[in-house]
C-alpha positions as a printed NumPy array, in Angstrom:
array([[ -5.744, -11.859, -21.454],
       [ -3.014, -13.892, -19.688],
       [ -1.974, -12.395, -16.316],
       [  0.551, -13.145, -14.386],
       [  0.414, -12.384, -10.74 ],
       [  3.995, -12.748,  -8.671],
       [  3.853, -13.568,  -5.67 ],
       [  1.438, -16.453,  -3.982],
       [  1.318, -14.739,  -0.339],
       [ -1.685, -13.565,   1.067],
       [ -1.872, -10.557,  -1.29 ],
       [ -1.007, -12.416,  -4.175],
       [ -3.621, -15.082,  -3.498],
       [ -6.514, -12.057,  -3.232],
       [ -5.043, -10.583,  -6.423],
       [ -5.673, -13.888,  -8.029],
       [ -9.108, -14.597,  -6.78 ],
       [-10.651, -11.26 ,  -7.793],
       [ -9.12 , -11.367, -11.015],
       [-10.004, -15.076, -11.797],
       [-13.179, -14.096, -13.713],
       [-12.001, -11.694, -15.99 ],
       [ -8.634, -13.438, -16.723],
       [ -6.127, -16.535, -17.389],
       [ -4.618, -15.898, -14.081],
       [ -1.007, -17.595, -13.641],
       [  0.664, -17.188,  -9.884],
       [  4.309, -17.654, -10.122],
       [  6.397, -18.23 ,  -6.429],
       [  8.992, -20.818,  -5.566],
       [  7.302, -22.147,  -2.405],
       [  5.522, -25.079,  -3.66 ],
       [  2.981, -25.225,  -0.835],
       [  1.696, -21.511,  -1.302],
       [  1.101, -22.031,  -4.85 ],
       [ -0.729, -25.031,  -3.833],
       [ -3.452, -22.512,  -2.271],
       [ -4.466, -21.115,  -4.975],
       [ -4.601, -23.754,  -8.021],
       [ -8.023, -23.645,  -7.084],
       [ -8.153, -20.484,  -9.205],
       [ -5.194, -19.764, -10.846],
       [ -3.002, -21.861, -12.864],
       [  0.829, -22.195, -10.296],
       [  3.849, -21.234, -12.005],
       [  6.961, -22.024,  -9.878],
       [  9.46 , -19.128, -10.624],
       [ 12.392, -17.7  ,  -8.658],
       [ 11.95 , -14.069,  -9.245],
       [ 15.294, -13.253,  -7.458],
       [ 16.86 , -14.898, -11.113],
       [ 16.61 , -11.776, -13.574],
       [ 17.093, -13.81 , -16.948],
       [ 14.283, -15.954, -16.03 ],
       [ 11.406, -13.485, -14.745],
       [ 11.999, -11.757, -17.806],
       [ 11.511, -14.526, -19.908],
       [  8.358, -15.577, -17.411],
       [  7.372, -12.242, -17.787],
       [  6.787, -12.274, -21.87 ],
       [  4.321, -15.027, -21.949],
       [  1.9  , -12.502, -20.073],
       [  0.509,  -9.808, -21.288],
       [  0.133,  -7.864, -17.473],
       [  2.346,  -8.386, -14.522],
       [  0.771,  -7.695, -10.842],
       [  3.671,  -7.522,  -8.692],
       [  2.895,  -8.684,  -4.343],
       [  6.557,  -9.404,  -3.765],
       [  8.788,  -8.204,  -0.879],
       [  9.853,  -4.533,  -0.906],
       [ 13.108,  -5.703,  -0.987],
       [ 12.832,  -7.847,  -5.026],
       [  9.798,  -4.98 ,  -6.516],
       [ 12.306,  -2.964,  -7.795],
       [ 13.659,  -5.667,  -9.695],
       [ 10.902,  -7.051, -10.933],
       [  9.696,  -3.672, -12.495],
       [ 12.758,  -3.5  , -14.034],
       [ 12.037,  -7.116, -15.744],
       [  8.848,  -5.98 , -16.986],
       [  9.883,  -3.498, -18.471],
       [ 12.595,  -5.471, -20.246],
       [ 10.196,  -7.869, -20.807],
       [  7.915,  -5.298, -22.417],
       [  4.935,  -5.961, -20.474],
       [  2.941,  -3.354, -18.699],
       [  2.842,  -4.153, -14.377],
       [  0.961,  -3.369, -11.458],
       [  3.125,  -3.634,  -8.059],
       [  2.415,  -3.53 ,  -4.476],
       [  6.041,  -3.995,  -3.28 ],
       [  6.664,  -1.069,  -1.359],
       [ 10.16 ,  -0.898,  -2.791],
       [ 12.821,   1.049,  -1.148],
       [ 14.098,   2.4  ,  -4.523],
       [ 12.354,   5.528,  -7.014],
       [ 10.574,   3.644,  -9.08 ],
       [ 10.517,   7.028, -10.933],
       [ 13.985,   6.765, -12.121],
       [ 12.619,   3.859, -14.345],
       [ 10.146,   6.65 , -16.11 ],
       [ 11.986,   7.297, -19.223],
       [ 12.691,   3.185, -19.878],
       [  9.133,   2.286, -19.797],
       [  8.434,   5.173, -21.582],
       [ 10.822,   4.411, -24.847],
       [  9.658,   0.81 , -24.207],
       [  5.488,   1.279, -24.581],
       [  4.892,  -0.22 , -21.124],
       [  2.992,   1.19 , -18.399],
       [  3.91 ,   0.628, -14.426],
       [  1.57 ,   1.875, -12.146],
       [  3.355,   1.21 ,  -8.496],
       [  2.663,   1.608,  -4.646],
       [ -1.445,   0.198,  -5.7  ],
       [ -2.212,  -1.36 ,  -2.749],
       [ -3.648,   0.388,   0.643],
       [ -1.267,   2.546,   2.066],
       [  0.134,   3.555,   0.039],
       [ -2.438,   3.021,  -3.309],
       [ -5.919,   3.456,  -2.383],
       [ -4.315,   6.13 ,   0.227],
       [ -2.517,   7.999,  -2.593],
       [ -5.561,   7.815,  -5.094],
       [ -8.114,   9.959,  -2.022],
       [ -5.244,  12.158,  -1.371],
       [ -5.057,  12.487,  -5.388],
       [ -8.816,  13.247,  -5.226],
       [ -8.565,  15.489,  -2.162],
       [ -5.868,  17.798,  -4.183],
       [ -7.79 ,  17.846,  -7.287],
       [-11.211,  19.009,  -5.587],
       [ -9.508,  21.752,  -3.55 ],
       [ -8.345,  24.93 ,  -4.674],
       [ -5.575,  25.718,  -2.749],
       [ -4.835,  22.45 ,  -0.034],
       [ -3.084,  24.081,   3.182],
       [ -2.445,  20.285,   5.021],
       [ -2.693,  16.72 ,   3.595],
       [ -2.687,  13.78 ,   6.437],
       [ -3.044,  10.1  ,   6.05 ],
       [ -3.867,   7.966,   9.287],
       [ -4.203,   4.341,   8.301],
       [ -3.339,   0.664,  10.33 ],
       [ -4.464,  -2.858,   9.793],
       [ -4.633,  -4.218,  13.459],
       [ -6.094,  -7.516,  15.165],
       [ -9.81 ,  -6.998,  16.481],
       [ -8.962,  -8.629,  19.49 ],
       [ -5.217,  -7.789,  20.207],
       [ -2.683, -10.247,  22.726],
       [ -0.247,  -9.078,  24.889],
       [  2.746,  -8.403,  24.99 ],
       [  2.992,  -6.746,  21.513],
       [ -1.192,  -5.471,  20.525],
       [ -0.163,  -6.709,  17.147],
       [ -1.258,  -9.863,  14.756],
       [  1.306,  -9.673,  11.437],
       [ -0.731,  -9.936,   8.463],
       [  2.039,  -8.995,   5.813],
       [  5.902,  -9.296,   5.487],
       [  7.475,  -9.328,   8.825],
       [ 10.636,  -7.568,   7.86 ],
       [  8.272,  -4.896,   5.958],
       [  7.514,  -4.446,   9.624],
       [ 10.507,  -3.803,  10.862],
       [ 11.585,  -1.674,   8.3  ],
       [  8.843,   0.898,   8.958],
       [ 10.021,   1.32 ,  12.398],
       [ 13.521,   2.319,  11.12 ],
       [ 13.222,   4.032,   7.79 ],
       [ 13.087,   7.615,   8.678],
       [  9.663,   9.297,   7.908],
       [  9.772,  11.918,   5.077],
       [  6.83 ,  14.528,   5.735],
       [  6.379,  18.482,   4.273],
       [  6.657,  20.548,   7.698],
       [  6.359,  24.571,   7.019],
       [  6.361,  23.535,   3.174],
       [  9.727,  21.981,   3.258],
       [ 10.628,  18.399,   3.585],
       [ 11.704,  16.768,   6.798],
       [ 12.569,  13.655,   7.922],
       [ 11.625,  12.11 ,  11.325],
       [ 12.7  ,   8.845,  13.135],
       [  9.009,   7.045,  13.026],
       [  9.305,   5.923,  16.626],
       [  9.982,   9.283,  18.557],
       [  6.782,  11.184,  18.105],
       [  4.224,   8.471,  19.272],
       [  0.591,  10.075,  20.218],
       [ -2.53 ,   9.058,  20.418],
       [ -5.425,   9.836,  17.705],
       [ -8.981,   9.179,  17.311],
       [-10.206,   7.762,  14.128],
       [-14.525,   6.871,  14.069],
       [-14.845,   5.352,  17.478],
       [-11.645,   4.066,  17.982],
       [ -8.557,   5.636,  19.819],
       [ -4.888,   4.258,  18.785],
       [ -1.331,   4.62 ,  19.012],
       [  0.225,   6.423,  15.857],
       [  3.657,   6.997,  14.167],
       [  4.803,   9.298,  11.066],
       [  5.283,   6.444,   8.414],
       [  7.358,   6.604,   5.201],
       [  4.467,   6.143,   2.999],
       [  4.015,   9.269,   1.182],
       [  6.735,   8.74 ,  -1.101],
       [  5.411,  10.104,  -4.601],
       [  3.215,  12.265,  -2.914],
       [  5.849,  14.314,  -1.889],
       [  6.365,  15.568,  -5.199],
       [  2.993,  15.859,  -6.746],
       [  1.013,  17.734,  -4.058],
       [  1.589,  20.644,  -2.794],
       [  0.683,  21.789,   0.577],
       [  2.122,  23.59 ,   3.534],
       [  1.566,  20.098,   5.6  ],
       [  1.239,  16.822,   4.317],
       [  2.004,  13.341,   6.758],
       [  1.071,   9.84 ,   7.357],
       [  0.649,   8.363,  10.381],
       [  0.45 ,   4.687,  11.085],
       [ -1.757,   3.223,  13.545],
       [ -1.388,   0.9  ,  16.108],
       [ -3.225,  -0.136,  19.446],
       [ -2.326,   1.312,  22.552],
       [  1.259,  -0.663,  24.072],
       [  2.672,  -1.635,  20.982],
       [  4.936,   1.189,  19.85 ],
       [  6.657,   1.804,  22.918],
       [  7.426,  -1.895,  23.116],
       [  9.223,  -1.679,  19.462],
       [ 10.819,   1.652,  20.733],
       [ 12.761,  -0.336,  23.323],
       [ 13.438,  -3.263,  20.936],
       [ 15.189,  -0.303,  18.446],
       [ 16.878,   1.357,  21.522],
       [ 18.813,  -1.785,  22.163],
       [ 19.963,  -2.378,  18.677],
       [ 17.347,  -5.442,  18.315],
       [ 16.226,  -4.198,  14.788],
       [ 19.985,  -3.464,  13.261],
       [ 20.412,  -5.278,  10.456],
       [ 22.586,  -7.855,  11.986],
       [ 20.174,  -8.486,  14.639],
       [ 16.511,  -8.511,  12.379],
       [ 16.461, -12.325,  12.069],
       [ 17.205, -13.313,  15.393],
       [ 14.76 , -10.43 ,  15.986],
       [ 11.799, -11.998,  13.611],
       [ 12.163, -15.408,  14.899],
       [ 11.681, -14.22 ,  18.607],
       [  8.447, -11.701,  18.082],
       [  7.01 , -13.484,  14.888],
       [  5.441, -16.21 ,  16.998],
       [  4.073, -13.491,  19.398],
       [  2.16 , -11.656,  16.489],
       [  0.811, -14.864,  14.944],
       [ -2.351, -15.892,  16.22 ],
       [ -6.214, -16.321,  15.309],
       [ -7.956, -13.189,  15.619],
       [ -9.986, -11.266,  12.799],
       [ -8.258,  -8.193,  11.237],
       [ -9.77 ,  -4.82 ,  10.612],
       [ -8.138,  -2.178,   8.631],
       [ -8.905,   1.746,   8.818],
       [ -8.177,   4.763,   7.258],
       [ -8.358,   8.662,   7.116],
       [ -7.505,  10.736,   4.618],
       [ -7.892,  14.51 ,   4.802],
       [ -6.852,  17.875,   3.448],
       [ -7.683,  21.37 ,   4.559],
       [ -7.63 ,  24.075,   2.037],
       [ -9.945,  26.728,   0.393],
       [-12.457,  25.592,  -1.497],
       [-14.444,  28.337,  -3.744],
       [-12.871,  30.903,  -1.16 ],
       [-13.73 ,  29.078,   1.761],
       [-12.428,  26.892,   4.064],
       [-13.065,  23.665,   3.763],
       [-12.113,  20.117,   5.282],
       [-12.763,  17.043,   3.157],
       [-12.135,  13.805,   4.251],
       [-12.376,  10.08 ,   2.961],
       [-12.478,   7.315,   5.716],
       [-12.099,   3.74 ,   5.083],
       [-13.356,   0.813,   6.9  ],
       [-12.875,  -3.022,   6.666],
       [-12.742,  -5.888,   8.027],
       [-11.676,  -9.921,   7.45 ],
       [-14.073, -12.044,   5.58 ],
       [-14.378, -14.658,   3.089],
       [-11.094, -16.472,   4.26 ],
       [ -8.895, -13.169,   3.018],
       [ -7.532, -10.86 ,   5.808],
       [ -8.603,  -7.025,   5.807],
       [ -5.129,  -6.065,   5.236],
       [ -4.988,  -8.803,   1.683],
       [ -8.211,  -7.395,   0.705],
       [ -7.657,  -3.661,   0.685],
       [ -4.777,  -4.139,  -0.888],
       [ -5.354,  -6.853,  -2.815],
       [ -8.853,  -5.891,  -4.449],
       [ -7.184,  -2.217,  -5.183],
       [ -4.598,  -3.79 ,  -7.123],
       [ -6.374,  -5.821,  -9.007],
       [ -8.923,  -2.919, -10.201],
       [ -5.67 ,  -0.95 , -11.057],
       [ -4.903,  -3.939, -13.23 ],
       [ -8.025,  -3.929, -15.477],
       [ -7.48 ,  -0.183, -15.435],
       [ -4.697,  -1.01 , -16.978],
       [ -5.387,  -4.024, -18.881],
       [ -8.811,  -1.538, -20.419],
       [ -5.622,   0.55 , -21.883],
       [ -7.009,   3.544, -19.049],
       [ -3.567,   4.461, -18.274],
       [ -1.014,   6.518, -19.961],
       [  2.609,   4.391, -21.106],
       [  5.702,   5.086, -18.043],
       [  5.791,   4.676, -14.739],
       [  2.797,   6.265, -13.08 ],
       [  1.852,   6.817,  -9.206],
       [ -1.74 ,   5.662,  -7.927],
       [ -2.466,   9.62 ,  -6.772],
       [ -3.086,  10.302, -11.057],
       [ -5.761,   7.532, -10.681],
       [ -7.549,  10.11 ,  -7.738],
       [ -6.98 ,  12.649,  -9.859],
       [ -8.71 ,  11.613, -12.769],
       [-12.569,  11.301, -11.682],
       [-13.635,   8.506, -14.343],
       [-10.368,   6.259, -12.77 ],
       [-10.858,   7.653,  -8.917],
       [-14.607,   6.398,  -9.403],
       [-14.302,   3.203, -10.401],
       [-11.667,   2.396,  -8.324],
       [-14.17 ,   3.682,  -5.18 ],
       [-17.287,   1.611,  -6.964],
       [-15.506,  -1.592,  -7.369],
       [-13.905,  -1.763,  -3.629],
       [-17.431,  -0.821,  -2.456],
       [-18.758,  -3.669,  -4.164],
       [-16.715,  -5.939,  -2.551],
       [-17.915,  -4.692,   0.893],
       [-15.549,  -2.162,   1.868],
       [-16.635,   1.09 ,   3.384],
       [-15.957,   4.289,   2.081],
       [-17.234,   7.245,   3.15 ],
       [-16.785,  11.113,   1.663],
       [-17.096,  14.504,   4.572],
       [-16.82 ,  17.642,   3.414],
       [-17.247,  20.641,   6.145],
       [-16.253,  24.52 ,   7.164],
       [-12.893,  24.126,   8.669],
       [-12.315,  27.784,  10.625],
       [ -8.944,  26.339,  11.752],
       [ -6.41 ,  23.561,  10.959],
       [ -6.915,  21.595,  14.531],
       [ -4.104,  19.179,  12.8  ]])
C-alpha cells in the first residue's frame, strides 16, 4: 500500500519512520531541506498543499493520507481527500468541525479519522475507554504537557511543535462541561498548580476536548495543559499587552522562538480520569502516560507520531467504519483501544491503568 504522509516536520518524519516497514511511504512538503531528512526512509514528494487542485491530484496516487500539517491547512486537506477519494488520518488540530465533512466522506466511501495524535488522539481514545467501562461517568479530566527536562529561563518552555499552534492555545477560549452545561473559559485566567506522578506543574483549561464534548456525557469533563512553574504567567502578560493579537503574533514568534529553542530532552505526560459508578459503586479509573525523547525523535513527535501511525494501519486493515470518525470510538471499541495501547507500549511508552473507590470527587 502506497501512503502518503503530508507534512515532513518532526511529526511527519516519526509518522514516516514507523510506518516505513509496513508501507511505500511518500512525504510530500515544499521545504526542500526537511524532505531531505527523511529520504532515508521515505520516498520526498515536494507538494504545496496550500494549492487545492494539486493535493487532490497528489492525493489519488495514494491509497491513505496521514495528515501532520498546521492547524491552520488540516481542514483543507481533509477536504482534498475526500475529493480525492482516499481515506486520511490527520493530526492538524484544525480550528474548523471536521464533523461537518461527515456526510461527504460518507456518500464518497472514505474514512477520516481526525485529532489522532496525543492530546487530543491517544487522550480522546482513554477518555473513550474510561466512558465505555463506567456506568454512569460523573467527571472526565485530561491533564497532559510535553515540557523540556531541564527547562531555561525566562520562559520554562523548549517548542517542540508549531509555534503559532502555541500561541493559539493561549487565546482560543477553552470549551469545558461545568454543572453539565458547556462553558467557555479564557485558558490563561485560571492558572493552578497540579500534581501529576512525582511532578508538580503549572496548568491551564485547554481547547482540546473538542469532539468529546459531544460524545460523553458527564456532569464535568476538562483538559488542562501543563506547563512548568513561571511560564504561564509570563504568556499572561505577553496576552495582556496585546503581544499575541493577530497583528502582533509574528513579531511575537520571532522574539520568544529563539528563547524556547534549545538542546534539552523532552518528556511528555499525561492523566486521564473519570469518576463515576461502576457496578453501583464509586469508582475512579485513571490512565497515565509517560515518555520521554529517544532515538533522535522528540517525546512530543513520538506520542503523537507513533499514535497516528497505528490509527493508520487501523485504517489501512479496513478496522474503521467509512465518514469522518473521532479517535474516542477507537477507546471505545476494546479490540481498536487495545492495540492502539499494545503497539505504543512496544515502542517504549508507558502506560499505566488505576482503578480505585472514589468516596468523593476531590476534582
Amino acid at each position: 500500500m502506497k501512503v502518503l504522509v503530508l507534512g515532513a516536520g518532526n511529526i511527519g518524519k516519526a509518522v514516516a519512520w514507523d510506518l516505513k516497514d509496513d508501507f511505500e511511504v511518500h512525504v510530500a512538503d515544499i521545504n526542500r531541506e526537511r524532505l531531505s531528512e527523511v529520504s532515508e526512509f521515505a520516498v520526498p514528494l515536494e507538494l504545496d498543499a496550500s494549492n487545492f487542485g494539486e493535493l487532490v491530484n497528489a492525493m489519488r496516487c495514494f491509497e491513505l493520507i496521514v495528515g501532520t500539517l498546521p492547524g491552520s491547512m488540516g481542514y483543507r486537506a481533509v477536504r482534498a481527500s475526500i475529493a480525492a477519494g482516499v481515506d486520511m488520518v490527520d493530526v492538524s488540530f484544525m480550528p474548523q468541525n471536521p464533523l461537518e465533512l461527515r456526510d461527504e466522506a460518507e456518500n464518497a466511501g472514505v474514512t477520516v479519522i481526525f485529532d489522532a495524535g496525543f492530546a487530543p488522539g491517544l487522550s480522546h481514545v482513554l477518555m473513550g475507554r474510561i466512558w465505555g467501562e463506567i456506568d454512569i461517568l460523573e467527571s472526565g479530566r485530561i491533564y497532559v504537557g510535553g515540557l523540556p527536562k531541564a527547562p531555561k529561563p525566562p520562559l520554562y518552555y523548549r517548542i517542540t511543535w508549531s509555534p503559532k499552534d502555541l500561541i493559539e492555545e493561549y487565546i482560543r477560549p477553552a470549551r469545558l462541561i461545568r454543572d453539565g452545561e458547556l462553558t467557555s473559559v479564557d485558558p490563561l485566567e485560571e492558572i493552578h498548580r497540579v500534581k501529576v506522578g512525582s511532578f508538580e506543574f503549572e496548568a491551564f483549561p485547554s481547547d482540546g476536548l473538542r469532539s468529546l464534548l459531544d460524545s460523553v456525557r458527564a456532569g464535568v469533563l476538562e483538559e488542562w495543559t501543563l506547563r512548568w512553574p513561571g511560564h504561564l504567567e509570563r504568556m499572561r502578560v505577553l496576552k495582556e499587552l496585546g503581544f499575541f493579537r493577530e497583528e502582533n503574533v509574528d513579531f511575537t514568534l520571532r522574539v520568544i522562538t529563539p528563547l524556547m529553542t534549545y538542546e534539552s530532552p523532552d518528556f511528555s505526560i499525561m492523566r486521564v480520569e473519570g469518576v463515576g459508578l461502576l457496578n453501583g459503586e464509586r469508582t475512579r479509573m485513571a490512565y497515565t502516560v509517560y515518555d520521554e525523547e529517544r532515538d533522535g525523535f522528540t517525546s512530543m513527535s513520538r506520542l503523537t507520531g507513533f499514535t497516528a501511525a497505528t490509527v493508520a494501519r487501523l485504517v489501512a486493515e479496513g478496522n474503521c467504519i467509512y465518514g469522518v470518525i473521532p479517535p474516542e470510538i477507537l477507546g471505545m471499541r476494546i479490540d481498536t483501544f487495545g492495540r492502539i495501547i499494545d503497539e505504543l507500549r512496544e515502542r517504549g511508552v508507558e502506560i499505566t491503568e488505576e482503578r480505585k473507590n472514589a468516596p468523593s470527587d476531590t476534582g
